[in-house]
C-alpha angles and dihedrals in degrees: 000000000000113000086220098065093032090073095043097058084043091062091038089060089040092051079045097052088037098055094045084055084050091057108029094037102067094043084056100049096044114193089011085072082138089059099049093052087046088050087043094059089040095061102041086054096050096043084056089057103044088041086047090052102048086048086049097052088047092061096048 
């Protein structure tokens, strides 16, 4: 598969992923709402670094 859409398709599931924490998270962790979009960061960027390795490695 090309690397290019690859990674598009990587950042289009993490925005995915990103946007259904943004909405779920702060319903679950009720008066701590700051947290969970805190939470919510933490895991799509997290979810870009780990999905921008494992394409890395791929190329190498």
């Amino acid at each position: 598969m090309n690397i290019r859409v690859l990674e598009v398709l990587a950042a289009l599931v993490c925005f995915v992923i990103f946007v259904l924490l943004l909405v779920m998270l702060p319903d679950l962790m009720a008066g701590m709402e700051g947290l969970a979009y805190v939470a919510a960061l933490v895991v799509f960027i997290s979810s870009l670094g780990i999905a921008g390795y494992l394409i890395d490695r791929m190329i190498v």
